[in-house]
Backbone as XML, in Angstrom:
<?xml version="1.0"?>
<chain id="A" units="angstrom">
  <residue number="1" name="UNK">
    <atom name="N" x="-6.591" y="-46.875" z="80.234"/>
    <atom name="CA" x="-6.544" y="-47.838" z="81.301"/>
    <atom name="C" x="-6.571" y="-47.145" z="82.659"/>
  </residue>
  <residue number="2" name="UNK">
    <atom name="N" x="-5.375" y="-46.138" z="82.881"/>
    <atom name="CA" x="-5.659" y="-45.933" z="83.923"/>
    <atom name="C" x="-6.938" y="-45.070" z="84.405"/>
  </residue>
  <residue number="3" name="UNK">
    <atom name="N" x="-7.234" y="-44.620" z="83.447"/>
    <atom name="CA" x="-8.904" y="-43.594" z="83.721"/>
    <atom name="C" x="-9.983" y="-45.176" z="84.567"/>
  </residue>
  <residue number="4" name="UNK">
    <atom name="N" x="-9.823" y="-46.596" z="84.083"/>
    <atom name="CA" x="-10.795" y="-46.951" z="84.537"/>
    <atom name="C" x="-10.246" y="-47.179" z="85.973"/>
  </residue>
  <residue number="5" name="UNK">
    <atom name="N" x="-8.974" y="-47.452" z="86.539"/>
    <atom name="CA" x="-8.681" y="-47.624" z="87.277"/>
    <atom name="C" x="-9.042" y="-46.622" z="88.321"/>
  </residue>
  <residue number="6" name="UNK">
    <atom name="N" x="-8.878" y="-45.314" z="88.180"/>
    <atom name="CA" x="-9.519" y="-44.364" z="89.189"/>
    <atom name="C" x="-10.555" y="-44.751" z="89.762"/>
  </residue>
  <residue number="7" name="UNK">
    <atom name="N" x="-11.553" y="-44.997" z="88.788"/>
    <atom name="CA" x="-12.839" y="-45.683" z="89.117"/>
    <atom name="C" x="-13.025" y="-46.697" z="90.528"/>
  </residue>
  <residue number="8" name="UNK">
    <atom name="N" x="-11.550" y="-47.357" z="90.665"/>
    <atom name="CA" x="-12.031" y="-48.180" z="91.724"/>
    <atom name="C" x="-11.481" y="-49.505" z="91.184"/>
  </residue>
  <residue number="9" name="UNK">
    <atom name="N" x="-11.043" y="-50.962" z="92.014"/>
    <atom name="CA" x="-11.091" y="-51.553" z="91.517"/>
    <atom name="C" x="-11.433" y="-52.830" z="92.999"/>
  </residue>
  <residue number="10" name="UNK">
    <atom name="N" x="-11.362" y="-53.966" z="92.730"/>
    <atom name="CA" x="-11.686" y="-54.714" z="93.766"/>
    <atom name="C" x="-11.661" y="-56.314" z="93.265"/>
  </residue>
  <residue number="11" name="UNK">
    <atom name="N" x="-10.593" y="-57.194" z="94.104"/>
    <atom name="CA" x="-10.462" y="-58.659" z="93.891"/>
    <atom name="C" x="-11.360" y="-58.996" z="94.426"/>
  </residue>
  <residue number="12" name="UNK">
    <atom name="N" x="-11.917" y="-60.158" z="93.536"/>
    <atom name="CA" x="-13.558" y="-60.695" z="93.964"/>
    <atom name="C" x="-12.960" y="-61.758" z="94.312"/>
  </residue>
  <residue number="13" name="UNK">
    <atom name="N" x="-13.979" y="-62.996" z="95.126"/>
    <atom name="CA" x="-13.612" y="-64.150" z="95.836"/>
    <atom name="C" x="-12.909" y="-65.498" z="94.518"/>
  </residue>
  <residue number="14" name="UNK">
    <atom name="N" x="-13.035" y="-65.689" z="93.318"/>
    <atom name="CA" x="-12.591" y="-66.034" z="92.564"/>
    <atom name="C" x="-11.066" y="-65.096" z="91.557"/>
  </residue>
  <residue number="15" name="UNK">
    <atom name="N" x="-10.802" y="-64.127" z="92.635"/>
    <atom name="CA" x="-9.681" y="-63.937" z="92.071"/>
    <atom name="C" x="-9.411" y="-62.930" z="91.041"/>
  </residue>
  <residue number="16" name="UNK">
    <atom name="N" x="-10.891" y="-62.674" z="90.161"/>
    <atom name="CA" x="-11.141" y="-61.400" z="89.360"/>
    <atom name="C" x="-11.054" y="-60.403" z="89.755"/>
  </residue>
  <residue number="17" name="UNK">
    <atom name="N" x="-10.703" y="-59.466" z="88.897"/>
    <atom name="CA" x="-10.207" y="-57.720" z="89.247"/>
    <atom name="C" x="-11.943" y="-57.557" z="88.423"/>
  </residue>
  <residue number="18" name="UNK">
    <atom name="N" x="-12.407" y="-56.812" z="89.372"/>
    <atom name="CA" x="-13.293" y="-56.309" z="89.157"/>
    <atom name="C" x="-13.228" y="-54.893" z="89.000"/>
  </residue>
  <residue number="19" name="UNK">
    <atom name="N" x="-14.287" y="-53.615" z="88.208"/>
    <atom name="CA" x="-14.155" y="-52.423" z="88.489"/>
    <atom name="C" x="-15.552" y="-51.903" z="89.029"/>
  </residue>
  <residue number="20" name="UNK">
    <atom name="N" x="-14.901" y="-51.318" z="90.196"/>
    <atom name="CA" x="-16.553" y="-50.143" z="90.875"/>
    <atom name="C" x="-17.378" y="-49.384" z="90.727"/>
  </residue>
  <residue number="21" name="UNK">
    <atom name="N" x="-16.284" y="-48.879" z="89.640"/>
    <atom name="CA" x="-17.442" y="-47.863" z="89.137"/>
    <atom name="C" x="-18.173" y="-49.027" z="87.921"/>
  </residue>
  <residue number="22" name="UNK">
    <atom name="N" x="-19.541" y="-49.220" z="87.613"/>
    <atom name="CA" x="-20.376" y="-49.849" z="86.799"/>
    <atom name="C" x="-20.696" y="-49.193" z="85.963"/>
  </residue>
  <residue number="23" name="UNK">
    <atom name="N" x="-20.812" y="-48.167" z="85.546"/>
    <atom name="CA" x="-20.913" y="-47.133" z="84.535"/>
    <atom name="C" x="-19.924" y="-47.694" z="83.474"/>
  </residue>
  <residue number="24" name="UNK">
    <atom name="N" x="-18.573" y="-47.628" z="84.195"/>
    <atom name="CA" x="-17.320" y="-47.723" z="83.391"/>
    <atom name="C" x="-17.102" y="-49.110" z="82.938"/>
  </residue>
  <residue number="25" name="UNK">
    <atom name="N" x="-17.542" y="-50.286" z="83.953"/>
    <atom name="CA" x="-17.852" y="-51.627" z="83.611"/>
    <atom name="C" x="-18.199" y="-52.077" z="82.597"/>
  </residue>
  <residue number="26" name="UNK">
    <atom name="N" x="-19.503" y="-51.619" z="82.585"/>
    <atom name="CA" x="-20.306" y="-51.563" z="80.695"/>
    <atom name="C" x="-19.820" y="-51.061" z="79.726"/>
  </residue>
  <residue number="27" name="UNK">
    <atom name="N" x="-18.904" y="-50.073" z="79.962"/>
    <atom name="CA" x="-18.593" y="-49.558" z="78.811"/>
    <atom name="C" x="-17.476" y="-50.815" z="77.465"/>
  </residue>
  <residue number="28" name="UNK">
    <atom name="N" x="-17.466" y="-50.703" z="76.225"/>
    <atom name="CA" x="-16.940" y="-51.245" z="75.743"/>
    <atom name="C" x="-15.264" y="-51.288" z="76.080"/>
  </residue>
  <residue number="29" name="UNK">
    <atom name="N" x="-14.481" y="-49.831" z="76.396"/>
    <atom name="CA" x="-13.313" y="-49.856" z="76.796"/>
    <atom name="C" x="-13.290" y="-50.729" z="78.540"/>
  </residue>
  <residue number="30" name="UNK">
    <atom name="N" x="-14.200" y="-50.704" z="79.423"/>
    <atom name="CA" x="-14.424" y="-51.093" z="80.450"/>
    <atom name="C" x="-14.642" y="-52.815" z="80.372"/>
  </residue>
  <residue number="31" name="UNK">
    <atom name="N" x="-15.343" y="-53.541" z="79.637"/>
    <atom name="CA" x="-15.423" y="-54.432" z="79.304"/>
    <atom name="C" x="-13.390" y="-55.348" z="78.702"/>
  </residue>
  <residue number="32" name="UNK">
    <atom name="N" x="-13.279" y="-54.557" z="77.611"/>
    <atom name="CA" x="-11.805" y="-55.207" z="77.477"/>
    <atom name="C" x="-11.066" y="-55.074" z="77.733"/>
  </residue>
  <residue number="33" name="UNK">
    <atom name="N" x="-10.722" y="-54.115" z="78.569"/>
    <atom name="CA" x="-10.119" y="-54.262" z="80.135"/>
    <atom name="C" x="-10.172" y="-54.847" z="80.847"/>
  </residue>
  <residue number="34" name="UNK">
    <atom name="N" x="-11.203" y="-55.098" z="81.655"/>
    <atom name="CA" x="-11.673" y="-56.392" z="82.182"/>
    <atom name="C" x="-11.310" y="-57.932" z="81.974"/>
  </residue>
  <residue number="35" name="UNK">
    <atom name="N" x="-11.195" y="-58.158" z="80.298"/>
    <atom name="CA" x="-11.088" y="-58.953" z="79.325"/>
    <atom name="C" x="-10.004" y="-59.264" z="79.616"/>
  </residue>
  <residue number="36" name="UNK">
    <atom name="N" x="-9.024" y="-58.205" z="79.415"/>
    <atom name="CA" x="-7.113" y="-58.134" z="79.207"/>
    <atom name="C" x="-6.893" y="-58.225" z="80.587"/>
  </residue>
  <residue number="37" name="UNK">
    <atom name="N" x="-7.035" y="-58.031" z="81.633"/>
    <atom name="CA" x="-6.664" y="-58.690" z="83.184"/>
    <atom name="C" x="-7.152" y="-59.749" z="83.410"/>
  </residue>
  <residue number="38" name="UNK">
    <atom name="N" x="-8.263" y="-59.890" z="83.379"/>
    <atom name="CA" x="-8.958" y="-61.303" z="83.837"/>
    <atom name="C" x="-8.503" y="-62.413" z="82.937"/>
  </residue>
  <residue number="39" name="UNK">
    <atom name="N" x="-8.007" y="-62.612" z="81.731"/>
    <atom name="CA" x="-8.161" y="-63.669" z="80.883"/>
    <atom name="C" x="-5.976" y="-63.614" z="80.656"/>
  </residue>
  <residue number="40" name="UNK">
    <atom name="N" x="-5.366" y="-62.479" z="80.655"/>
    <atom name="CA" x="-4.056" y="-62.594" z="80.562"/>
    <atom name="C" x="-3.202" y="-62.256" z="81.286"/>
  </residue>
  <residue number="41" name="UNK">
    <atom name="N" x="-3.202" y="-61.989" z="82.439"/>
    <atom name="CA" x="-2.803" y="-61.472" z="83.525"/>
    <atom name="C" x="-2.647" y="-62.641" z="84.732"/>
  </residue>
  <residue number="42" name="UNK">
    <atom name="N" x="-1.239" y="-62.693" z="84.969"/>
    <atom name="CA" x="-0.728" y="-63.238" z="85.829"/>
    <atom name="C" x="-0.992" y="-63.360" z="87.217"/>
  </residue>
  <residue number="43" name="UNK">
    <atom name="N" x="-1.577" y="-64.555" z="88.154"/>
    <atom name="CA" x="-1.945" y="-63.930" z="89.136"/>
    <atom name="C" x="-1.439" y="-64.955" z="90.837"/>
  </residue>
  <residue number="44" name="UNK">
    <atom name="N" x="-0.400" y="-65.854" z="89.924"/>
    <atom name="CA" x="0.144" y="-66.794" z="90.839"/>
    <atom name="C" x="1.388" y="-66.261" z="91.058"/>
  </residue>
  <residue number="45" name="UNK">
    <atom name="N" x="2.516" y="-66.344" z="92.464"/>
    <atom name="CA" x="3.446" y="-66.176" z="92.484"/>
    <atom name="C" x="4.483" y="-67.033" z="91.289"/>
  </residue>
  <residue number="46" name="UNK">
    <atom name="N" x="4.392" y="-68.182" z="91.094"/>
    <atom name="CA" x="5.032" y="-68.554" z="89.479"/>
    <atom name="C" x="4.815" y="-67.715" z="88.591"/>
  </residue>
  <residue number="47" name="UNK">
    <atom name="N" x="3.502" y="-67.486" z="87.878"/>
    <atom name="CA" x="3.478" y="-66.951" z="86.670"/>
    <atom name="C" x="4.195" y="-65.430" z="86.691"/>
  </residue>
  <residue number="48" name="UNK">
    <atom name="N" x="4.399" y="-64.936" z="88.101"/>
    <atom name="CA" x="4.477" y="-63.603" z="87.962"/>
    <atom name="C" x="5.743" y="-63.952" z="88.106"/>
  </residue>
  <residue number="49" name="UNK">
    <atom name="N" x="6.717" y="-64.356" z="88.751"/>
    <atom name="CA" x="8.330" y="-64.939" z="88.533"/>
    <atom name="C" x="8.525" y="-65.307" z="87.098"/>
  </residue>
  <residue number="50" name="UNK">
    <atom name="N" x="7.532" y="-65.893" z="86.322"/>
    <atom name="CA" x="8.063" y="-66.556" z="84.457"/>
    <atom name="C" x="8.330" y="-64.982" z="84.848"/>
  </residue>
  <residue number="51" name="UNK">
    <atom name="N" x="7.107" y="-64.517" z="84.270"/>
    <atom name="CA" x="6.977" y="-62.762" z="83.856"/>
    <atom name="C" x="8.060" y="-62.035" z="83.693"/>
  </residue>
  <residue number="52" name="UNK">
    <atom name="N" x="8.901" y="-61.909" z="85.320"/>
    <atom name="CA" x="9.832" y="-60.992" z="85.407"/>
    <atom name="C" x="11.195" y="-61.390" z="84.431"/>
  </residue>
  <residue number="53" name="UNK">
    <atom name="N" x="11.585" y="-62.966" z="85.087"/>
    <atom name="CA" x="12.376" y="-63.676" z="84.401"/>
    <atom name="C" x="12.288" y="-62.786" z="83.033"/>
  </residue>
  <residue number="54" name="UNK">
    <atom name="N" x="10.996" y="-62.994" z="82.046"/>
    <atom name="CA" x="11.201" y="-63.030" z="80.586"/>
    <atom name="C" x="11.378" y="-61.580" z="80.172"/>
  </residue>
  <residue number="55" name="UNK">
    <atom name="N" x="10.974" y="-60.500" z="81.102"/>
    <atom name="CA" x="10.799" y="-59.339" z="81.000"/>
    <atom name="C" x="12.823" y="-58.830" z="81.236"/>
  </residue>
  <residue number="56" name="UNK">
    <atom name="N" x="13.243" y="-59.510" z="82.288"/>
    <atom name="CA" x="14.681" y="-58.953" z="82.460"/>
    <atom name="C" x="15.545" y="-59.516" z="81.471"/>
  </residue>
  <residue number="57" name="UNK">
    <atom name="N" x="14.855" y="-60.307" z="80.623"/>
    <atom name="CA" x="15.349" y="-61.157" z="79.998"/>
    <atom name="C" x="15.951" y="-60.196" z="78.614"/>
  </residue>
  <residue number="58" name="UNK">
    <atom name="N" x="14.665" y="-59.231" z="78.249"/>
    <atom name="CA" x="14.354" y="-58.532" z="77.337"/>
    <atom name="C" x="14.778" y="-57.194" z="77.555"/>
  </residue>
  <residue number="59" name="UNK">
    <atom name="N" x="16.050" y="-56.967" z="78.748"/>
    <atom name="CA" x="16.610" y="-55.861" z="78.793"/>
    <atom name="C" x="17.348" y="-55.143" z="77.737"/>
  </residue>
  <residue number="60" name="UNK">
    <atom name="N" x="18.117" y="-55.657" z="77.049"/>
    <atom name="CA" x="19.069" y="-55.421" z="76.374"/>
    <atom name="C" x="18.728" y="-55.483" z="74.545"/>
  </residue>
  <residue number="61" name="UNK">
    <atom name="N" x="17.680" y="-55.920" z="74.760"/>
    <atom name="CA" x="17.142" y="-56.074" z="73.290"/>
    <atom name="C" x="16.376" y="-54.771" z="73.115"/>
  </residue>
  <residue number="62" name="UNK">
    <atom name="N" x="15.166" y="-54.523" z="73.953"/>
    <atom name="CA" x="14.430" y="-53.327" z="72.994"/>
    <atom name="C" x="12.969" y="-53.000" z="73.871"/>
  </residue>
  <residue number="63" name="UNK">
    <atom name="N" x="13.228" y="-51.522" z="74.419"/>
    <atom name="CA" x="12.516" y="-51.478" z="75.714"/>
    <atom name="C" x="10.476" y="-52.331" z="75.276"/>
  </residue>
  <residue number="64" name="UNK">
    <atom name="N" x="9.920" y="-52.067" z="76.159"/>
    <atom name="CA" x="8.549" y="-53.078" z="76.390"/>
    <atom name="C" x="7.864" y="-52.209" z="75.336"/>
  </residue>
  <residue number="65" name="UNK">
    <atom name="N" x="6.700" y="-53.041" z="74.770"/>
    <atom name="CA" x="5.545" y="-52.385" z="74.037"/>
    <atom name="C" x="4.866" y="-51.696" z="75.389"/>
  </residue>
  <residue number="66" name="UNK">
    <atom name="N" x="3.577" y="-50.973" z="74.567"/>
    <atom name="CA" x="3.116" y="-50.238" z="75.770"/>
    <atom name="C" x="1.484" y="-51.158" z="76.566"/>
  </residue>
  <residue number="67" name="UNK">
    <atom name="N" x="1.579" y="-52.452" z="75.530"/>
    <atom name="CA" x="0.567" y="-53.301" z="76.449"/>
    <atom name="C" x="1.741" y="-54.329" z="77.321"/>
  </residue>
  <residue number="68" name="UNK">
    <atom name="N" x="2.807" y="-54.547" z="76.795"/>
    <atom name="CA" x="3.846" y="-55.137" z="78.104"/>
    <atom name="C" x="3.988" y="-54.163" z="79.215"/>
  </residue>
  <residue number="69" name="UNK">
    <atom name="N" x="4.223" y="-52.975" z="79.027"/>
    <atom name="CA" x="4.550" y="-52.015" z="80.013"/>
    <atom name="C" x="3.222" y="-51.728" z="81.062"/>
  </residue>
  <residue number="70" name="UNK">
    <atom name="N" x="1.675" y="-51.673" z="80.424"/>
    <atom name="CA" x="0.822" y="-51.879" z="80.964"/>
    <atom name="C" x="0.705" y="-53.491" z="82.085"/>
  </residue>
  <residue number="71" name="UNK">
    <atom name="N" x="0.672" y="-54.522" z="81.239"/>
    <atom name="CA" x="0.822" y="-55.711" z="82.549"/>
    <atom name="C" x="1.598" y="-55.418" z="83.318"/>
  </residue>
  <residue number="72" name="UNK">
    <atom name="N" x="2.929" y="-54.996" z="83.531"/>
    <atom name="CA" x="3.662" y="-54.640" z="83.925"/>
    <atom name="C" x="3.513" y="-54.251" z="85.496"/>
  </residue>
  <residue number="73" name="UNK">
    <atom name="N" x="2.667" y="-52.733" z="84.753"/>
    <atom name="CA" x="1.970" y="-52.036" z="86.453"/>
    <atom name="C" x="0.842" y="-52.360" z="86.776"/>
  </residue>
  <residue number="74" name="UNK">
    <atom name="N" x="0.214" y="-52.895" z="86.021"/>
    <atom name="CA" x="-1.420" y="-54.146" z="86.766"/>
    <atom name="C" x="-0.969" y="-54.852" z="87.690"/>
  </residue>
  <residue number="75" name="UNK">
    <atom name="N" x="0.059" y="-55.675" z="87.236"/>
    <atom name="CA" x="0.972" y="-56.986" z="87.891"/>
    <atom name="C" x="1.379" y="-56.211" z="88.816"/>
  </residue>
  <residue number="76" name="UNK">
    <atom name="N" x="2.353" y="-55.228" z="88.964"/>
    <atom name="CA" x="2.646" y="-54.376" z="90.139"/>
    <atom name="C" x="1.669" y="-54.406" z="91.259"/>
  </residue>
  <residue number="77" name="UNK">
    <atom name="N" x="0.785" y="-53.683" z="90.821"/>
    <atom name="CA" x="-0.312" y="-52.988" z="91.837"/>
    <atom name="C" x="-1.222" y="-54.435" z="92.264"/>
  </residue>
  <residue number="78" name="UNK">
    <atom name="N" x="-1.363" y="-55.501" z="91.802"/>
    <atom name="CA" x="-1.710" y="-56.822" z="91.889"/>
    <atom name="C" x="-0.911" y="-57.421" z="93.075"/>
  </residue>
  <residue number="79" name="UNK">
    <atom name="N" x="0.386" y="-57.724" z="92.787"/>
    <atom name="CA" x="1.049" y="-58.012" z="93.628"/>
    <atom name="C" x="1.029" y="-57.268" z="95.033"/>
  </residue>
  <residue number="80" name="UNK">
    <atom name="N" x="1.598" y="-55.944" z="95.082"/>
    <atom name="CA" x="1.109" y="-54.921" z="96.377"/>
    <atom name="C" x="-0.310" y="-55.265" z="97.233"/>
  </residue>
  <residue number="81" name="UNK">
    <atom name="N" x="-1.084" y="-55.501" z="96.064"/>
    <atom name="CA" x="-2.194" y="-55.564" z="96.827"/>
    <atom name="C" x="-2.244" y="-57.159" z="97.823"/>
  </residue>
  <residue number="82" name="UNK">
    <atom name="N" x="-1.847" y="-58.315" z="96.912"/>
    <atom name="CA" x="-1.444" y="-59.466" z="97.668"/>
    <atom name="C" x="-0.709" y="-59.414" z="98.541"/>
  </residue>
  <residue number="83" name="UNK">
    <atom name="N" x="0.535" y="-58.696" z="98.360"/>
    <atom name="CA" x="1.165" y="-59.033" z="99.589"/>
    <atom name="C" x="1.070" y="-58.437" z="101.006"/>
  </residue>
  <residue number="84" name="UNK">
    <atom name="N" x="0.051" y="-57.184" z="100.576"/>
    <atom name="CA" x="-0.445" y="-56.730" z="102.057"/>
    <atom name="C" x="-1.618" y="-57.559" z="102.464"/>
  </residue>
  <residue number="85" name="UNK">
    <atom name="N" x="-2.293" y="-58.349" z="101.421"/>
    <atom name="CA" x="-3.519" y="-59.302" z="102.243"/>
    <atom name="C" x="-2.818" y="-60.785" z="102.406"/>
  </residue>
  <residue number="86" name="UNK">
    <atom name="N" x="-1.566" y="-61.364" z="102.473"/>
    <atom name="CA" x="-1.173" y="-62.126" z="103.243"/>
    <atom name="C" x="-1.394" y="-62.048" z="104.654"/>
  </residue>
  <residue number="87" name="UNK">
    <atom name="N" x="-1.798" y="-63.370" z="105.458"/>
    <atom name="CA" x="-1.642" y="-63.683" z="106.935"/>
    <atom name="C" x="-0.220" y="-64.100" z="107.273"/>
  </residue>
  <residue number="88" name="UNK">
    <atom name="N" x="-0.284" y="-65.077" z="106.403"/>
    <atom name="CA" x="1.217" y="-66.015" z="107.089"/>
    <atom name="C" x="2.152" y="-64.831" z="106.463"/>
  </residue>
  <residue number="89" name="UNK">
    <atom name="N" x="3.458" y="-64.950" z="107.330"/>
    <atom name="CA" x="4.665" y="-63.966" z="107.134"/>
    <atom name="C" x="5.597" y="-64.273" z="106.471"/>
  </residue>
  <residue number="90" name="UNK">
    <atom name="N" x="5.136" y="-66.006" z="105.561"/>
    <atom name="CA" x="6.131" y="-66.257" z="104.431"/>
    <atom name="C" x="5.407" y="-66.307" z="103.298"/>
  </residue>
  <residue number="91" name="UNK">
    <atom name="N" x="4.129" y="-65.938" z="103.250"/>
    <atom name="CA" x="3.528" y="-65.674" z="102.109"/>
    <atom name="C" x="3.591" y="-64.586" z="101.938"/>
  </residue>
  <residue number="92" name="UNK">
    <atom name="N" x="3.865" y="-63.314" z="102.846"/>
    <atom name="CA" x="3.551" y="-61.871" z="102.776"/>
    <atom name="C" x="5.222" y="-61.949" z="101.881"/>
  </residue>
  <residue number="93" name="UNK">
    <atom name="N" x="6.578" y="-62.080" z="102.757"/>
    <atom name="CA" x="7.526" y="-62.101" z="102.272"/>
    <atom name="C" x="7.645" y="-62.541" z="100.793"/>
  </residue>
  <residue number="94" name="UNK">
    <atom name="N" x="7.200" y="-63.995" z="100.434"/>
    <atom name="CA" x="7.087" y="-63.796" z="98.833"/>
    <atom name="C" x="6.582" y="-63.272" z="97.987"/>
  </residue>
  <residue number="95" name="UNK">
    <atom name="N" x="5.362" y="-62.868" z="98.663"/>
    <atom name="CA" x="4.781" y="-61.828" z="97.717"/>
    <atom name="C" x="5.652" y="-60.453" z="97.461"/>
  </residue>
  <residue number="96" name="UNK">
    <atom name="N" x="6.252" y="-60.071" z="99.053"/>
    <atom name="CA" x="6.720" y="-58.814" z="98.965"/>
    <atom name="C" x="8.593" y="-59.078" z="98.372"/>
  </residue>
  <residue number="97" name="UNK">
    <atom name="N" x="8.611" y="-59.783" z="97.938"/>
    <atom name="CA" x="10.190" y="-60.331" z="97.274"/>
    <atom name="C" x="9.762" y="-60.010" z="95.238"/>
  </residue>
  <residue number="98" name="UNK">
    <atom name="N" x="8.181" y="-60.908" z="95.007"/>
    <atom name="CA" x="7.700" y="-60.516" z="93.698"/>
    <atom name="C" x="7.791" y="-59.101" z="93.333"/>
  </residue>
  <residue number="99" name="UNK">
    <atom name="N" x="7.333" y="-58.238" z="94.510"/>
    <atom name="CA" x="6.973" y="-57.384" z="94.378"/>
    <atom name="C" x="8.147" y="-56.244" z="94.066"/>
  </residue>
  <residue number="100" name="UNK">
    <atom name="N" x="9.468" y="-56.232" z="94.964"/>
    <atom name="CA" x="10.430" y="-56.018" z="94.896"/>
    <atom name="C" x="11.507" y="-56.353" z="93.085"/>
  </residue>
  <residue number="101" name="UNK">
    <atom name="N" x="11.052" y="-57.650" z="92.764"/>
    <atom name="CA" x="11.194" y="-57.446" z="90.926"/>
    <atom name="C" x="10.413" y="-56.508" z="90.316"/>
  </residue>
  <residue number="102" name="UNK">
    <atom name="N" x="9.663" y="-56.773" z="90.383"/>
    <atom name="CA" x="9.003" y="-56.244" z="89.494"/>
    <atom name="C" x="9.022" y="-54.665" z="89.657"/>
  </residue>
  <residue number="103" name="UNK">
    <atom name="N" x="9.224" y="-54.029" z="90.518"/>
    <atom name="CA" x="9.348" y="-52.370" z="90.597"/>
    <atom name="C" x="10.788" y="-52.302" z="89.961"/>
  </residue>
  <residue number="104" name="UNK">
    <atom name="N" x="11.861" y="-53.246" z="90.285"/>
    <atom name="CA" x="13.065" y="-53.355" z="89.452"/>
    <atom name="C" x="13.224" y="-52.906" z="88.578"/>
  </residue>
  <residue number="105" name="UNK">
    <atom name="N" x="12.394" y="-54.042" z="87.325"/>
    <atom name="CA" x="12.289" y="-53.789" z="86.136"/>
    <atom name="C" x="11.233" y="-52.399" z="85.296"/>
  </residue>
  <residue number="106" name="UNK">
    <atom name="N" x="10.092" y="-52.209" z="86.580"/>
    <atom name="CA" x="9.704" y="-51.016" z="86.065"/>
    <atom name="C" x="10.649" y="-49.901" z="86.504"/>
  </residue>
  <residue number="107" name="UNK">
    <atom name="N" x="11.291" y="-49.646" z="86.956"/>
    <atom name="CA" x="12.032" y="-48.719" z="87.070"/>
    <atom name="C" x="13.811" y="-48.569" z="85.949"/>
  </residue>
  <residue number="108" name="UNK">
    <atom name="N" x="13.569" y="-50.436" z="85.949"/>
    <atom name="CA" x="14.920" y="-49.940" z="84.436"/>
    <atom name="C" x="14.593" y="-49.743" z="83.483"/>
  </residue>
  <residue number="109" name="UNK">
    <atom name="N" x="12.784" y="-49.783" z="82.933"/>
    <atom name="CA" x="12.035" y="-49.942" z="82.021"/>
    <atom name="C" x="12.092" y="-48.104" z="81.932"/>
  </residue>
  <residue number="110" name="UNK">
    <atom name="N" x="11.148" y="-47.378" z="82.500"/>
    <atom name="CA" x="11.279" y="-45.978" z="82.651"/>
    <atom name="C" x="12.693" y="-45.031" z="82.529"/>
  </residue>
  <residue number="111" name="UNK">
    <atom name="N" x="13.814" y="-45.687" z="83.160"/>
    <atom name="CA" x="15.066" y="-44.818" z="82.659"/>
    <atom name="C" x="15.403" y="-45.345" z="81.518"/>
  </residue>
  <residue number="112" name="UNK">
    <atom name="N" x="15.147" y="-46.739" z="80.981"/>
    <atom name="CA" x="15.316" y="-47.342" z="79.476"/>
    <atom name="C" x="14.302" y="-46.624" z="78.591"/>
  </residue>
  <residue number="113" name="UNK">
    <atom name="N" x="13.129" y="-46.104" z="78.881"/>
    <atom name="CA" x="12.387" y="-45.289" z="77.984"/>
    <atom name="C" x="13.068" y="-44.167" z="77.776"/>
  </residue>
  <residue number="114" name="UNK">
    <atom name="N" x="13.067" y="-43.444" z="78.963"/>
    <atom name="CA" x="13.604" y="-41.977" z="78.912"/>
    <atom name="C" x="14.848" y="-41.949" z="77.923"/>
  </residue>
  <residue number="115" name="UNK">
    <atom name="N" x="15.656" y="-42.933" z="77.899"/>
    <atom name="CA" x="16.718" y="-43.362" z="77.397"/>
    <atom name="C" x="16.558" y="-43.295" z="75.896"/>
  </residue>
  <residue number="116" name="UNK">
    <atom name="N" x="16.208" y="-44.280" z="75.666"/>
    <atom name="CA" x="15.526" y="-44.413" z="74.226"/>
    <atom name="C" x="14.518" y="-42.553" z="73.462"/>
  </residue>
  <residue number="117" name="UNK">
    <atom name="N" x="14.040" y="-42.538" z="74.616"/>
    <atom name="CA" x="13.420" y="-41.236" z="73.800"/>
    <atom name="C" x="14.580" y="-39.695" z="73.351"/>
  </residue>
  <residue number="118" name="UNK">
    <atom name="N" x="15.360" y="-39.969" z="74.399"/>
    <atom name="CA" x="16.324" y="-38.673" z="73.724"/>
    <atom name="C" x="17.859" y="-38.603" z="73.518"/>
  </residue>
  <residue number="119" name="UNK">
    <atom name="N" x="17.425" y="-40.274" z="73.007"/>
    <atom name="CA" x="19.041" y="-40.419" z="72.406"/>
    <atom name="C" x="18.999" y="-40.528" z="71.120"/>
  </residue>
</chain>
């Protein structure tokens, strides 16, 4: 995943994560990628609030698979990217409040890995 991401990426006027590099586009891994953001990937301030909700929810039970942990930092870097292309300064703020969970949980997620790996 993240190899295609180097590549480049870019929100198109309908809201799709597109990738720049076209080489990598075509490719079959490039394609369901594409697939797995565009078709399951959260991209409203609600859906990304369920998200966190269900994700902090799932603290204490049993750290993320590694395609949860992937939405995870899509949704991250998604959000960042929204909330710096807000105008109004209460859309920037909610975005940048989403944004503020969600590094939360990736960050209790990562000492909960580390955790899990050498205990």
């Amino acid at each position: 995943m993240f190899e295609l991401l180097l590549g480049g990426v870019e929100i198109d006027r309908d809201n799709n994560i597109v990738l720049l590099d076209e080489e990598m586009a075509s490719t079959r891994q490039g394609r369901a990628f594409l697939s797995q953001v565009n078709d399951n990937f959260p991209r409203s301030l609600s859906s990304l609030l369920h998200m966190v909700t269900t994700l902090e929810g799932q603290r204490t039970r049993r750290p993320l698979t590694q395609d949860q942990f992937d939405n995870l930092i899509l949704s991250t870097v998604y959000t960042a990217q929204q909330a710096r292309h807000q105008e109004r300064k209460e859309e920037q703020t909610a975005w940048g409040d989403v944004l503020l969970q969600l590094a939360n949980v990736t960050v209790y997620e990562l000492r909960g890995s580390y955790l899990y790996s050498y205990a």
